[in-house]
KOLDO-622453 format. One line per field, with one value per residue (C-alpha): residue in one letter; x, y, z. Coordinates in steps of 0.001 Angstrom, whole numbers. Each point is the difference from the previous one (the first is absolute). Layout:
// residues N
type	a, ...
px	X, ...
py	Y, ...
pz	Z, ...
END
This chain:
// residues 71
type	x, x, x, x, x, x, x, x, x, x, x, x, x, x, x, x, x, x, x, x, x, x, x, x, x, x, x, x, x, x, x, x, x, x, x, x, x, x, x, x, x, x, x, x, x, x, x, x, x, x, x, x, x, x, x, x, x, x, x, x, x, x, x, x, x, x, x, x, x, x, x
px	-214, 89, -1267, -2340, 180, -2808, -1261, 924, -3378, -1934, 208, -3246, -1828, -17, -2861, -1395, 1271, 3475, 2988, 3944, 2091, -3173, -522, -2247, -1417, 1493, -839, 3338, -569, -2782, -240, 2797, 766, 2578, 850, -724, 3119, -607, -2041, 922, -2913, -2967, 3006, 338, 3429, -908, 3006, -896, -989, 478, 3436, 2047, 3563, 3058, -369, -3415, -2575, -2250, -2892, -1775, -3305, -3166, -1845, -3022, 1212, 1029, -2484, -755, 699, -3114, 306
py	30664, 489, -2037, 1867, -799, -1309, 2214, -1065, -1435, 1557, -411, -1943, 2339, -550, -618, 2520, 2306, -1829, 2585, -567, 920, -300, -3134, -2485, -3367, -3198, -3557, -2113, -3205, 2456, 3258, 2138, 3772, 1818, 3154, -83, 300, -1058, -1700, -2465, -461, -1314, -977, 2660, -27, 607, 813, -1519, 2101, -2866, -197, 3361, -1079, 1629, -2132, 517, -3104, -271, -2078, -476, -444, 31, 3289, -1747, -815, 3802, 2125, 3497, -484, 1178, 2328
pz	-88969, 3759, 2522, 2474, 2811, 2964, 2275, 4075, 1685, 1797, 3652, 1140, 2495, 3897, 2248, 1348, 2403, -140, -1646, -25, 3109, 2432, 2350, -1161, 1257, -2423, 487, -227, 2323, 1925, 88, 1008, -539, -2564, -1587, -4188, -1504, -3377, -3130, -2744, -2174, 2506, 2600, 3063, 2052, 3714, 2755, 3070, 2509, 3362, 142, -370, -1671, -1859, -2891, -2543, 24, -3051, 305, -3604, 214, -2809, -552, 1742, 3057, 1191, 2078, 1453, 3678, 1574, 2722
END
């Protein structure tokens, strides 16, 4: 008999306002600014946006500590 196998989880929903690609206010030692690049389970990977360089900085930071920047 076959094994079935288990469905992926389901990717835990963001706050609102926040969506992937957009800039976003994350706390990491204070609160800095980032674009949302991606999401592991309730972990969000955030570029950040102070120092422009050639080579790609992930910051990982918890689900609860990203933020619509308010305008």
């Amino acid at each position: 008999m076959k094994k079935s196998k288990a469905a992926p989880p389901l990717p835990f929903p963001l706050p609102d306002g926040v969506k992937m690609l957009e800039m976003v206010a994350y706390y990491h030692d204070g609160w800095h600014y980032g674009r949302l690049v991606e999401q592991k389970g309730h972990e969000l990977a955030v570029l950040d946006g102070r120092k422009p360089s050639l080579k790609e900085h992930k910051i990982w930071v918890d689900l609860t500590d990203v933020k619509k920047i308010e305008n």
